[in-house]
C-alpha positions as YAML, in Angstrom:
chain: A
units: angstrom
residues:
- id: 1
  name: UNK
  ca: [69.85, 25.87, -3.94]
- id: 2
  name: UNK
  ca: [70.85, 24.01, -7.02]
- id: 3
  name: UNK
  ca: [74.93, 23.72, -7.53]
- id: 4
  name: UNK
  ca: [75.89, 26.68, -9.77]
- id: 5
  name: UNK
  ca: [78.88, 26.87, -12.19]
- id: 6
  name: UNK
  ca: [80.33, 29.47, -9.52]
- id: 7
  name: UNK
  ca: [80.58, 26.65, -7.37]
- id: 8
  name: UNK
  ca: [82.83, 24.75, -9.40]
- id: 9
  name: UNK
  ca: [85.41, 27.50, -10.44]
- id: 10
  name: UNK
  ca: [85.53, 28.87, -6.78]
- id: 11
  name: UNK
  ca: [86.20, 24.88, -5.74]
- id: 12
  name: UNK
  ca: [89.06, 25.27, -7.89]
- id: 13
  name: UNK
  ca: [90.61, 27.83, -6.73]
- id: 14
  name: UNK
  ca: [90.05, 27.36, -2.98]
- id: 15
  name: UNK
  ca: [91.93, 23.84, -3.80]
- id: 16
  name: UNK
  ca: [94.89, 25.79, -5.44]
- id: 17
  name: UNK
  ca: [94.97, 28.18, -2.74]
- id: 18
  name: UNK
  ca: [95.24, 25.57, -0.25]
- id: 19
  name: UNK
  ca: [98.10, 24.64, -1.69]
- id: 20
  name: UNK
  ca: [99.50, 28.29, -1.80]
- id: 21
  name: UNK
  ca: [102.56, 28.29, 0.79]
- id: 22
  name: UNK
  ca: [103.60, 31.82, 0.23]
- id: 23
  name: UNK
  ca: [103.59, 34.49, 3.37]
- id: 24
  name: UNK
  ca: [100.76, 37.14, 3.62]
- id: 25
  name: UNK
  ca: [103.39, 39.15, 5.16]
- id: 26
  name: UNK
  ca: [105.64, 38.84, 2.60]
- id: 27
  name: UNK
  ca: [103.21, 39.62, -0.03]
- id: 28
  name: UNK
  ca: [101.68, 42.37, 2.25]
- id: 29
  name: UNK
  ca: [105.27, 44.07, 2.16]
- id: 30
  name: UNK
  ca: [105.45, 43.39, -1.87]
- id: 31
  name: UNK
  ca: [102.14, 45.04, -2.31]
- id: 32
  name: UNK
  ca: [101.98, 48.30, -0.07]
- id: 33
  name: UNK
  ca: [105.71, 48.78, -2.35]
- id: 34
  name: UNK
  ca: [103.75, 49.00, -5.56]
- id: 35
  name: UNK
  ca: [103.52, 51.70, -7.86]
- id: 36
  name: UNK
  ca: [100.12, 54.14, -7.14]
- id: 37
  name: UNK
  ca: [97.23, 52.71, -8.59]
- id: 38
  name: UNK
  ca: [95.05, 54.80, -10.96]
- id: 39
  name: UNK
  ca: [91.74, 54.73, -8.68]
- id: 40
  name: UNK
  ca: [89.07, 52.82, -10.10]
- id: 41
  name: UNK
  ca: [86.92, 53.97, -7.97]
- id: 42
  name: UNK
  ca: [87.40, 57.82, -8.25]
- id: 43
  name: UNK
  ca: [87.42, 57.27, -12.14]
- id: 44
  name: UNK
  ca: [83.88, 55.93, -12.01]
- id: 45
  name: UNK
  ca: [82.68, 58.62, -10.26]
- id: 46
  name: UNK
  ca: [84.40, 61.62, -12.06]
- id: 47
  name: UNK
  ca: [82.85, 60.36, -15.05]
- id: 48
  name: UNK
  ca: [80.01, 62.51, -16.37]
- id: 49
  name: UNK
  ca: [77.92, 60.08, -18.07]
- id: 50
  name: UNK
  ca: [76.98, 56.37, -17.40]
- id: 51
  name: UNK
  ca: [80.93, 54.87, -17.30]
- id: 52
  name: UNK
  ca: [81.70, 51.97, -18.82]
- id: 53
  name: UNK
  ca: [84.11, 49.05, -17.74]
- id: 54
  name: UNK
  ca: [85.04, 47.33, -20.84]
- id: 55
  name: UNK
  ca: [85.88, 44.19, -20.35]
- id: 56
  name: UNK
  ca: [88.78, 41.45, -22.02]
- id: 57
  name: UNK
  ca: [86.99, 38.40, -22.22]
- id: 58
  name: UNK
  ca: [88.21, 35.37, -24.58]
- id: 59
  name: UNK
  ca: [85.62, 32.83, -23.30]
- id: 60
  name: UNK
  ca: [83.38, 32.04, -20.56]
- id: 61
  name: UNK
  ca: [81.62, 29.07, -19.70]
- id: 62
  name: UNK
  ca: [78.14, 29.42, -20.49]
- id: 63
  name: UNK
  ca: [78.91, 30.85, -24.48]
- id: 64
  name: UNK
  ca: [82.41, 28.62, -24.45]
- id: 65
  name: UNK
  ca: [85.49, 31.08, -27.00]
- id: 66
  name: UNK
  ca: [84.15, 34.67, -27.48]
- id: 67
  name: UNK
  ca: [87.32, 35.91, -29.31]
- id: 68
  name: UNK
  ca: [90.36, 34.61, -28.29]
- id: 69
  name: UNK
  ca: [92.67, 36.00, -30.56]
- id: 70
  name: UNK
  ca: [92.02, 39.63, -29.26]
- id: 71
  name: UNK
  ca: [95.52, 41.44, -28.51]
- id: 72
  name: UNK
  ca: [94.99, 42.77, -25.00]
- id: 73
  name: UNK
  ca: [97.01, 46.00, -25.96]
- id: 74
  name: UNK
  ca: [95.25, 46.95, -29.10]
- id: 75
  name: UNK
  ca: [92.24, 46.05, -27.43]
- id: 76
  name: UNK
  ca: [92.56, 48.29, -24.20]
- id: 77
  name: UNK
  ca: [93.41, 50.91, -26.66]
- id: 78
  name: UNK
  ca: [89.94, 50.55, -28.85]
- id: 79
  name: UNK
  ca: [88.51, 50.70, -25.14]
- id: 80
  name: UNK
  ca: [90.22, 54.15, -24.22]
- id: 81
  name: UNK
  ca: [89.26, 55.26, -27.73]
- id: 82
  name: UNK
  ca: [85.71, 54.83, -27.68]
- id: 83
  name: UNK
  ca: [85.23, 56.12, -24.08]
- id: 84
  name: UNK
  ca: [85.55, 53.67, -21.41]
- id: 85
  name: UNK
  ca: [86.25, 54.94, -17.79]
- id: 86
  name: UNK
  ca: [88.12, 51.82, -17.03]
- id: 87
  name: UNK
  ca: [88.77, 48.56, -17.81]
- id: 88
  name: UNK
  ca: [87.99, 44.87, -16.60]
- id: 89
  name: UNK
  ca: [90.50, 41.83, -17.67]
- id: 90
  name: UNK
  ca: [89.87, 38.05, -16.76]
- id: 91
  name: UNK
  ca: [92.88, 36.45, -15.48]
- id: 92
  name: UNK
  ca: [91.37, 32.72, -14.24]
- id: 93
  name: UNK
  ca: [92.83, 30.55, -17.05]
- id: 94
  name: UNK
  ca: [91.32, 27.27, -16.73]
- id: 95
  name: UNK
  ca: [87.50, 28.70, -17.13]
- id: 96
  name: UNK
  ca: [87.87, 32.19, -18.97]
- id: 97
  name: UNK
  ca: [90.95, 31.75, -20.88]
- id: 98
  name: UNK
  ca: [92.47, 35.18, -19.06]
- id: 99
  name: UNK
  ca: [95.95, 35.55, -17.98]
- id: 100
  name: UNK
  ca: [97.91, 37.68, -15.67]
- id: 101
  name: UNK
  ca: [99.89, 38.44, -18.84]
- id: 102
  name: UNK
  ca: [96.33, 39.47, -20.39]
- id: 103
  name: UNK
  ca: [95.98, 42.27, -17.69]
- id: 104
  name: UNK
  ca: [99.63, 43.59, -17.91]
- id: 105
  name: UNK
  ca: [99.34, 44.09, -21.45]
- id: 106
  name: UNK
  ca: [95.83, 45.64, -21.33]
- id: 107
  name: UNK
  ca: [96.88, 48.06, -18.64]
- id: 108
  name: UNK
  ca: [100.15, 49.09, -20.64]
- id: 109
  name: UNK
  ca: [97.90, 49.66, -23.45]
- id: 110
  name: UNK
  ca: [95.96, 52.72, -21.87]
- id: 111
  name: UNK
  ca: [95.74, 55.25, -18.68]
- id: 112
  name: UNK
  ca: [92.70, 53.49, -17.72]
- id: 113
  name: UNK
  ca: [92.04, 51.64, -14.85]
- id: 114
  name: UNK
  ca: [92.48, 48.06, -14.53]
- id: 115
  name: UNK
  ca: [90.16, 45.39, -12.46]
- id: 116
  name: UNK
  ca: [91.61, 42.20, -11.71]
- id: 117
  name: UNK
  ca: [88.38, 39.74, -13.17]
- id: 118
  name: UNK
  ca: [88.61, 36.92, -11.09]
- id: 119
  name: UNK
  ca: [87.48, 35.00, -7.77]
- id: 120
  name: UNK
  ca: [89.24, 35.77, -4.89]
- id: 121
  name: UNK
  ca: [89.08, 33.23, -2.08]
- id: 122
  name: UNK
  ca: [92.44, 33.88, -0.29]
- id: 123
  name: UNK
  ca: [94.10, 37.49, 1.31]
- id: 124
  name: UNK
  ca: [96.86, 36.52, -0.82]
- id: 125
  name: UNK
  ca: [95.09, 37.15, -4.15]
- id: 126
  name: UNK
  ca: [94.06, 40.24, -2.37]
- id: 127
  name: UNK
  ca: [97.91, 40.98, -2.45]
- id: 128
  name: UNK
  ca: [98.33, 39.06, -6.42]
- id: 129
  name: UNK
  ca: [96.01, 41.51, -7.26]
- id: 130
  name: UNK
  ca: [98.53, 44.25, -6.71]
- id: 131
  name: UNK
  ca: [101.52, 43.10, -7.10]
- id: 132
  name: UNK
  ca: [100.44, 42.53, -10.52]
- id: 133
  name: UNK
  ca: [99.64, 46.07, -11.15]
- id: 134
  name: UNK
  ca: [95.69, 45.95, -11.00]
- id: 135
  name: UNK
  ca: [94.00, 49.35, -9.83]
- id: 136
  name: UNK
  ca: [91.04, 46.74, -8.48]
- id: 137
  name: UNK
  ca: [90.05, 43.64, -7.03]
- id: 138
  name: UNK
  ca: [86.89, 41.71, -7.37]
- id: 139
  name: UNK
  ca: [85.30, 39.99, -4.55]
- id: 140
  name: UNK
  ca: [82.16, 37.83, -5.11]
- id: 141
  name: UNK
  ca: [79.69, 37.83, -2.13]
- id: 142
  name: UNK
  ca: [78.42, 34.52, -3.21]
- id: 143
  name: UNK
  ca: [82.02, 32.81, -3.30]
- id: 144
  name: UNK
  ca: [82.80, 33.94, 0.54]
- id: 145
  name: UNK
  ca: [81.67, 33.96, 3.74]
- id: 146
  name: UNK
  ca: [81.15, 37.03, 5.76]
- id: 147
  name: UNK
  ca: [84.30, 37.25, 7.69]
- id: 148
  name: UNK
  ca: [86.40, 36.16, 4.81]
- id: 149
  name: UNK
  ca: [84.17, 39.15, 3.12]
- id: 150
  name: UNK
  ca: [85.26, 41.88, 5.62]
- id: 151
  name: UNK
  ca: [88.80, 40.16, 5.84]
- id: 152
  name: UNK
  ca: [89.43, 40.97, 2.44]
- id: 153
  name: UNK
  ca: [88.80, 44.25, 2.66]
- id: 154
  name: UNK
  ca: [90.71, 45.16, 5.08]
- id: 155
  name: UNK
  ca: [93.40, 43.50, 3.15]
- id: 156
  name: UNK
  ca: [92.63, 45.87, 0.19]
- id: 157
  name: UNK
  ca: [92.72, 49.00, 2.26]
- id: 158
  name: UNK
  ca: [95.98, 48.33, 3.48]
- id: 159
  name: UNK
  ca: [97.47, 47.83, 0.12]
- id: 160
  name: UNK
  ca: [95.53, 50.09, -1.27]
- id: 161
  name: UNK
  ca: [93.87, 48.68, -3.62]
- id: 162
  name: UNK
  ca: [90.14, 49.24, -4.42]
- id: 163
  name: UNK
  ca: [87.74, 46.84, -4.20]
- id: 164
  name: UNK
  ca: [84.77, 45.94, -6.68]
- id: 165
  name: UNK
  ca: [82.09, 43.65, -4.39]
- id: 166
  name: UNK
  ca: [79.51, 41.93, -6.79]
- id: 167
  name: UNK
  ca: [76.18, 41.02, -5.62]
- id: 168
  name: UNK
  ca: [73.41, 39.24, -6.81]
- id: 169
  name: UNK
  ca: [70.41, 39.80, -4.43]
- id: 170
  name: UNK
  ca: [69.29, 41.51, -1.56]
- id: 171
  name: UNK
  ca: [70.25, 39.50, 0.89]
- id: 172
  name: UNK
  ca: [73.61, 39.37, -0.51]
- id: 173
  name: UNK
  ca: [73.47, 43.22, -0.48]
- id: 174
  name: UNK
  ca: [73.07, 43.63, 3.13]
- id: 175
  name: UNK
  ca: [76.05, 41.39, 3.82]
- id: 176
  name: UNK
  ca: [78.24, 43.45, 1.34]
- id: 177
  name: UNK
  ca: [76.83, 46.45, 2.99]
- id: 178
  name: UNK
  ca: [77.96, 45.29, 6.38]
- id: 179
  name: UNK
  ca: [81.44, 44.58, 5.54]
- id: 180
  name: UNK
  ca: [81.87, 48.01, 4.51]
- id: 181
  name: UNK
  ca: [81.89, 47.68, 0.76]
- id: 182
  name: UNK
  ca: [81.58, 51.45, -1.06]
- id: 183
  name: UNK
  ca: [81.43, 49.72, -4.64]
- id: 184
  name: UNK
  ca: [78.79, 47.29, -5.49]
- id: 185
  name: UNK
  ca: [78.18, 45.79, -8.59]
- id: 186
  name: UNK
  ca: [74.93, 43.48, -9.14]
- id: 187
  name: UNK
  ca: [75.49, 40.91, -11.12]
- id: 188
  name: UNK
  ca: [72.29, 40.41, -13.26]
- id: 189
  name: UNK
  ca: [73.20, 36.70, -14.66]
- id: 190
  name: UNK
  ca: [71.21, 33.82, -12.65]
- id: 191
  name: UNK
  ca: [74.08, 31.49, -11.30]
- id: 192
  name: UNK
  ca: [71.39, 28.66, -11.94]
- id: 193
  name: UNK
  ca: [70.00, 29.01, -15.34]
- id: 194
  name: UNK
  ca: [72.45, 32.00, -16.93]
- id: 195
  name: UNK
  ca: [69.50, 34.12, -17.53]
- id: 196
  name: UNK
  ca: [69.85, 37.94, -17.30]
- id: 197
  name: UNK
  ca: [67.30, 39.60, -15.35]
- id: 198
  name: UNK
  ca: [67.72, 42.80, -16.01]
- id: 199
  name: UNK
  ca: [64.55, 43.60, -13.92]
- id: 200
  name: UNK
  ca: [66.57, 42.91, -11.03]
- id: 201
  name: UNK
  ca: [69.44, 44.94, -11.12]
- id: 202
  name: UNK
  ca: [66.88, 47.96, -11.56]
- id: 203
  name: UNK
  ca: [65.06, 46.73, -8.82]
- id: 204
  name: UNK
  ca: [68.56, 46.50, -6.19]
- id: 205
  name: UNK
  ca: [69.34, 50.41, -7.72]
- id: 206
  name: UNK
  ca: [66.99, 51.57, -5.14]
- id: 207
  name: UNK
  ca: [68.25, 49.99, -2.44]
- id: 208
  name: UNK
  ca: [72.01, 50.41, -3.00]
- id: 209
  name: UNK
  ca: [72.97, 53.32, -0.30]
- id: 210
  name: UNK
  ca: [74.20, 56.57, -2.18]
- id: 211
  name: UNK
  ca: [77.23, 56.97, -0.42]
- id: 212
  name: UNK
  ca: [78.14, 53.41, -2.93]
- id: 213
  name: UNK
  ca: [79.19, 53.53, -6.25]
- id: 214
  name: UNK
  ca: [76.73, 51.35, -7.94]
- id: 215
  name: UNK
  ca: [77.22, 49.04, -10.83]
- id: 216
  name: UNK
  ca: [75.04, 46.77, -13.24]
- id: 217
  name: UNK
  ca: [77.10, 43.38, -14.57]
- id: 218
  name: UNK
  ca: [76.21, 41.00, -17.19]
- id: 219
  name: UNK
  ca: [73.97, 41.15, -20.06]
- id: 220
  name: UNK
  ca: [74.66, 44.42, -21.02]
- id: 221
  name: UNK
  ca: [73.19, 44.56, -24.67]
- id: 222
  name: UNK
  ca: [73.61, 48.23, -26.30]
- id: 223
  name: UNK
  ca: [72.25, 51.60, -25.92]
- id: 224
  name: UNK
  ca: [68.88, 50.86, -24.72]
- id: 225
  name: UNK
  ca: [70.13, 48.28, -21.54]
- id: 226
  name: UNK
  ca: [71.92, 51.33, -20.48]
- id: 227
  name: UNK
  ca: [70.02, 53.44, -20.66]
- id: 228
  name: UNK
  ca: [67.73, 52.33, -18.62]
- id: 229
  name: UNK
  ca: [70.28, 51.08, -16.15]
- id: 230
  name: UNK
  ca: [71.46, 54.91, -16.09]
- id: 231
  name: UNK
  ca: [67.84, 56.03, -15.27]
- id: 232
  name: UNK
  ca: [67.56, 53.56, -12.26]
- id: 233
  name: UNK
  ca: [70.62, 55.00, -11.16]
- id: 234
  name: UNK
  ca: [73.54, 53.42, -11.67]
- id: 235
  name: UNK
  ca: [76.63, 55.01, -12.32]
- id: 236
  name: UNK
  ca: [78.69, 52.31, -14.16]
- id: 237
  name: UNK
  ca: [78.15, 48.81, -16.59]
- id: 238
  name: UNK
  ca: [80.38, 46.47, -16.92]
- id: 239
  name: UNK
  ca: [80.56, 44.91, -20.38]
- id: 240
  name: UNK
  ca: [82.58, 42.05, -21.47]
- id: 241
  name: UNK
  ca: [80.45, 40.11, -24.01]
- id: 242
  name: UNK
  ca: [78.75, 42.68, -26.15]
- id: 243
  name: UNK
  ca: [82.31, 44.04, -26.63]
- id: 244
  name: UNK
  ca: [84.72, 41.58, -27.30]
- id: 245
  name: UNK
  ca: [82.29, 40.15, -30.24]
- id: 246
  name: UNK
  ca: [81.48, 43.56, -31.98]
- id: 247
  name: UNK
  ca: [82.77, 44.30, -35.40]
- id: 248
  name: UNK
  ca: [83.04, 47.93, -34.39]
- id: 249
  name: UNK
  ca: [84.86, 47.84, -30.55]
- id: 250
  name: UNK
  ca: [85.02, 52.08, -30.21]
- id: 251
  name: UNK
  ca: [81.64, 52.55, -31.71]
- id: 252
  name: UNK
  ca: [79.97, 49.97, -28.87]
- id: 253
  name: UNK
  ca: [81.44, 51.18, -26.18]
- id: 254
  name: UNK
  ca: [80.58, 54.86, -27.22]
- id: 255
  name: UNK
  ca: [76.90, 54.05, -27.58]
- id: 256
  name: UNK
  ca: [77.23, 52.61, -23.97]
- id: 257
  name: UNK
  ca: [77.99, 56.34, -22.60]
- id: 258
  name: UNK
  ca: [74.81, 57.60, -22.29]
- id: 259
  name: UNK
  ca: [74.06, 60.50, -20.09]
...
């Protein structure tokens, strides 16, 4: 398989966590100490239309700035306004712009939720994650390795912390599956080309145990994308993109809600 822009930004950060001298135990203690979370998880599936995770997204690297001058609180605030069941905030600097100070602000902005947008290669992000006061982590099936996939987890459920695992095909699935992930998102960007396909996340719907909470990622256009993600069966969208660039943020993440 062709080298994919994931490749490079997980590089990075598997260099910097190399470097990372700080004690799992340490940061173990730190994080079971934390205030409750909010339950991202729970919050998804209380929610009785298609729930939205609205996302705080200054750039990326395939459309380069989005909006960076958004103000994380006013924008988590337009977010709660217009419906969203939780929210998603990029915190990797060097590709997405996103800060830790991003997600603090966003999360003191609202009652909602909070993922922690970013790639975790290390337990101790696991903990970051946490400590930091996010309600969720994300872990990337194609950025990890099976063991370091189930590792993870286990990590999460000790600091209780839930735990977002994106896929992007079915054989990715199974492995998510078998580490004992209960909320799956499918990713429907090609890492190669940057194409959505949003045939495919319809197609993984079916296949996605019930017993998961089930997500569609990426690409996410309006009313009609979810509305047909909602009849395949998924229970949540996460939306950065569509959002952040909208000239009416509460009105696009209402038309998102769809029954």
């Amino acid at each position: 398989m062709a080298a994919t822009y994931l490749d490079a930004i997980v590089a990075h950060h598997r260099e910097r966590a190399a470097r990372d001298t700080r004690s799992l135990d340490d940061l173990l203690v730190r994080a079971r100490a934390c205030e409750p979370p909010r339950g991202f998880r729970s919050a998804l599936e209380r929610c009785p239309h298609l729930a939205v995770i609205a996302e705080f997204k200054r750039r990326s690297p395939s459309k380069g700035d989005l909006n960076t001058s958004m103000d994380p609180v006013q924008m988590a605030g337009l977010y709660q306004q217009g419906g969203a069941a939780c929210l998603s905030v990029l915190t990797d600097h060097d590709h997405f712009g996103g800060s830790v100070d991003d997600l603090r602000a966003a999360r003191s902005g609202c009652t909602l939720p909070v993922l922690r947008k970013d790639f975790t290669v290390d337990a101790r992000d696991v903990c970051d994650a946490r400590i930091m006061g996010a309600d969720c982590v994300l872990l990337i099936a194609a950025a990890l390795s099976s063991i370091e996939l189930s590792e993870f987890l286990e990590v999460a459920r000790v600091v209780d912390i839930d735990v977002l695992v994106e896929v992007h095909d079915e054989q990715e699935l199974d492995i998510a599956l078998a580490a004992g992930a209960t909320l799956v998102g499918v990713n429907q960007r090609d890492l190669v080309t940057f194409e959505v396909d949003h045939a495919r996340a319809v197609r993984m719907a079916s296949q996605i145990p019930s017993h998961c909470v089930k997500v569609a990622e990426s690409g996410v256009r309006g009313r009609d994308d979810a509305t047909a993600l909602r009849a395949a069966g998924y229970h949540a969208v996460l939306v950065g993109e569509h959002l952040v660039t909208s000239g009416d943020v509460v009105g696009a993440v209402t038309e998102l809600c769809v029954a």
